[in-house]
N, C-alpha and C positions, 0 to 999 in steps of 0.2 A: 504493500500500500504506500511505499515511497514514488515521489517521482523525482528524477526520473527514474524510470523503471526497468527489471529486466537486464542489467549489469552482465556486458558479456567478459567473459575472459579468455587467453590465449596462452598456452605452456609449448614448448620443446621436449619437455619432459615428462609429462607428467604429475611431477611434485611442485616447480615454480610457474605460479601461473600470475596476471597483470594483468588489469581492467584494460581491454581498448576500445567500451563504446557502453551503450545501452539502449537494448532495442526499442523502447519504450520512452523516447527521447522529445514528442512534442505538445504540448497543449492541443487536445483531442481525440488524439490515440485511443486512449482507455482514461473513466475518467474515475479518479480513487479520491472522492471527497468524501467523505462522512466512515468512512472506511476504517476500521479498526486493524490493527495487526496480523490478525490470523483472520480478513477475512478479504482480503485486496489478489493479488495474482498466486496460484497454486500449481506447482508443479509443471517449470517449461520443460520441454521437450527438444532440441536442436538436433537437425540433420545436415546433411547437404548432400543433395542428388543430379546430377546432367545440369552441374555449373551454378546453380544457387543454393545458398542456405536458407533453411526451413525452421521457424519455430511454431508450435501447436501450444497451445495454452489455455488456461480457464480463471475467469474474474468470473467467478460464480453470484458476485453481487453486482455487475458492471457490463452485464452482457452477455455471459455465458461462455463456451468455448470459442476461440479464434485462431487465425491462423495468419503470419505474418512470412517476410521472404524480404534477401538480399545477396546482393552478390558479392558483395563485399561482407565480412561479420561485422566490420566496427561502424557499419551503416552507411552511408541512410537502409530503416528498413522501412517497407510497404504501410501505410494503413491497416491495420486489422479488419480481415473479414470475420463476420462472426457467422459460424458454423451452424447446423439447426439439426442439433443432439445434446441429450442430457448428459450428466456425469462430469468427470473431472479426469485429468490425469491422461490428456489426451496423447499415444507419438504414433509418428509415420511408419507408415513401411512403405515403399515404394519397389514392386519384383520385376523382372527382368524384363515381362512384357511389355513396360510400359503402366501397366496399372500401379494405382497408388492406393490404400486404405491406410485406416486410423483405427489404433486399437485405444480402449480406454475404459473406465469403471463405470458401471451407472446400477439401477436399483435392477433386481431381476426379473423373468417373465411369472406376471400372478404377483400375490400379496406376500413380501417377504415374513418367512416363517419366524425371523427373530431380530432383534436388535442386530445392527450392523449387518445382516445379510445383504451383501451384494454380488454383482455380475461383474464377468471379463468377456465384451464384444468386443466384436468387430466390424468395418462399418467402410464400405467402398467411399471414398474421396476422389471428385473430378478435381487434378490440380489445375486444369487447362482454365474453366469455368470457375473455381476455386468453390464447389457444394459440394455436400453431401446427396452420394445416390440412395436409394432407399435397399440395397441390397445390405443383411448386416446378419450378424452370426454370433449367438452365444458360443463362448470359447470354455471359460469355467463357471459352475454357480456355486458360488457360496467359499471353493477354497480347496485346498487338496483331499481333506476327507471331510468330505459332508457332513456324516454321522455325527462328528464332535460339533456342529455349528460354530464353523470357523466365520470369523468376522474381518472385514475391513478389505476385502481384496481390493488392491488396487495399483496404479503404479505398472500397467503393464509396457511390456518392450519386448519386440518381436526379431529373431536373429534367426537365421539362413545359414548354416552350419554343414557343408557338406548335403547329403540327400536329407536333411532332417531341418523342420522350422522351429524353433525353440520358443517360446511362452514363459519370460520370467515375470516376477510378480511379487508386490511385497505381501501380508498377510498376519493379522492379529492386534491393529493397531499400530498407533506412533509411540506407545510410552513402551514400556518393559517387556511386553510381548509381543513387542514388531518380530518381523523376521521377511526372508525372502526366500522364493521358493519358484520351482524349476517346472516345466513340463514340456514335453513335444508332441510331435507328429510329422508323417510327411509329408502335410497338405497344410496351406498358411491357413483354410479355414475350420480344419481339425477333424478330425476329434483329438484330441489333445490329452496325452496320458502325462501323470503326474508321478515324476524319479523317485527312484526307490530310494533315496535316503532324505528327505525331506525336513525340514527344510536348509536350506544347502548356507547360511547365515542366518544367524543367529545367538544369541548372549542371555535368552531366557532362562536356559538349563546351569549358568553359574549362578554360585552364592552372593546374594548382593550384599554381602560383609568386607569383600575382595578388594584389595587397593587398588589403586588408580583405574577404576570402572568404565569401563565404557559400557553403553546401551541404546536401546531403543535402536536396534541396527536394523538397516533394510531400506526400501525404494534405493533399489540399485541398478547400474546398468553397466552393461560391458564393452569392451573395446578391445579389436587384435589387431598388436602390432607387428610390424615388418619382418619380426623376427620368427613369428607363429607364438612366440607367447601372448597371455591373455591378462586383462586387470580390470578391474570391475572398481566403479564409484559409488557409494553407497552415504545412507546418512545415517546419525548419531548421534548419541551425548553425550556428555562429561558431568556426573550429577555429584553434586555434593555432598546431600540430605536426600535421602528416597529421589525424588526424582526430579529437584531441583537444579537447575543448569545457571551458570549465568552467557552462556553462549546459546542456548537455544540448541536446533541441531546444527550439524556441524558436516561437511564432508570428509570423507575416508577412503584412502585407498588401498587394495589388496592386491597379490595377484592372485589371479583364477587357477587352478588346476583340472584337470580333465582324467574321465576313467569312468571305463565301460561305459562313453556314448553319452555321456554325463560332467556339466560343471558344477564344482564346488568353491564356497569361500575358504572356508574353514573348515576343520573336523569338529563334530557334536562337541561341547564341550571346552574349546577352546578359547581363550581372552582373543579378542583384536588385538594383536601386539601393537605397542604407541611407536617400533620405530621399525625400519629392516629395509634392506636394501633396496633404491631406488631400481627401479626400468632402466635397460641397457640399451637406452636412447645416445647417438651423438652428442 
């Protein structure tokens, strides 16, 4: 709910990164008056495909989902289109055809059965025209095992792996039982099975007694670099008192590991280490 808004930044590495713009740079864009902190822009999304960069985004009080573009990152970007679908936590996929869809969280089909029940659709996007077609596909309901009435899915991001299309997702909230979780399929519209060791991040299962704590881990996303290794960005806290921050969440990085057809952050049971060796970038 700052303006300006949208704060992009740029690294070589990975670890050092430097503000060079923000997308959300003019009087009338998106307009965040009366707006309190947690309730102004939610979770961008950035791509860049066949020579422009892409942000998907949601001002849930200010218009609902939009979709913004430049060719350059540190601007000028576009006017926001706003899109005509519910939910939040919108990003692209854009496949080899030439089609574009948007995957993102909204409430489910019918009356959801409990608090925080929600959906993982999917949802064809004209980027020529910049709307929404009405072609659209529940991916997950509710979370990797229904039975427990899992809450909060949301945070999706779609990757192209080899013959398999991958479906990450965060899952259980933002405070102490966030987590992030894994599924595929061979078909970008699914069915979509969810990895046998679930969830693949996560800090719920330690002691919150543990020094230097991190938490609340999850809405993540990943990136392969040049090298074929993998690193996933993900967010967090630093709490001091139960679940007090004074940074709010925070970003984090890992690297990803692979096995049997499957990525992982961490093992069950593991701290986020606060320090370990950067990416083997130039």
């Amino acid at each position: 709910s700052w303006f300006p808004g949208l704060p992009i930044y740029h690294s070589t590495d990975l670890v050092h990164w430097r503000q060079i713009g923000n997308a959300i740079d003019r009087t009338g864009m998106v307009d965040f008056a009366g707006l309190g902190t947690n309730r102004g822009l939610f979770a961008p999304a950035i791509s860049h495909h066949d020579g422009m960069f892409w942000i998907v985004n949601t001002c849930i009080e200010c218009g609902g989902n939009f979709v913004i573009t430049a060719e350059n990152p540190a601007g000028p970007w576009s006017d926001p289109v706003f899109l005509d679908f519910g939910g939040i936590d919108p990003s692209l996929v854009f496949e080899p055809d030439g089609s574009a869809w948007i995957a993102y969280n909204d409430a489910p089909a019918g009356e959801p059965r409990y608090e925080g029940h929600r959906a993982l659709w999917l949802q064809r996007f004209d980027a020529k025209a910049m709307k929404m077609l009405p072609e659209r596909h529940l991916l997950v309901d509710g979370g990797v095992d229904p039975s427990t009435d899992p809450v909060w899915a949301e945070g999706p991001h779609i990757y192209r792996v080899g013959d398999w299309y991958y479906l990450m997702a965060a899952e259980g909230g933002t405070a102490d039982q966030h987590s992030e979780t894994i599924y595929r399929s061979r078909t970008l519209t699914g069915p979509y099975e969810p990895g046998p060791d679930n969830p693949i991040l996560t800090q719920r299962d330690l002691s919150p007694d543990r020094r230097d704590r991190v938490e609340a881990t999850g809405h993540a996303d990943l990136v392969e670099l040049d090298d074929g290794s993998w690193w996933g960005v993900f967010l967090a806290t630093r709490p001091f008192a139960g679940q007090s921050t004074l940074l709010g969440r925070e970003t984090f990085l890992l690297p990803v590991t692979w096995e049997g057809g499957w990525p992982t952050f961490l093992p069950h049971g593991k701290p986020v280490p606060l320090q370990l060796a950067a990416p083997d970038l130039p």
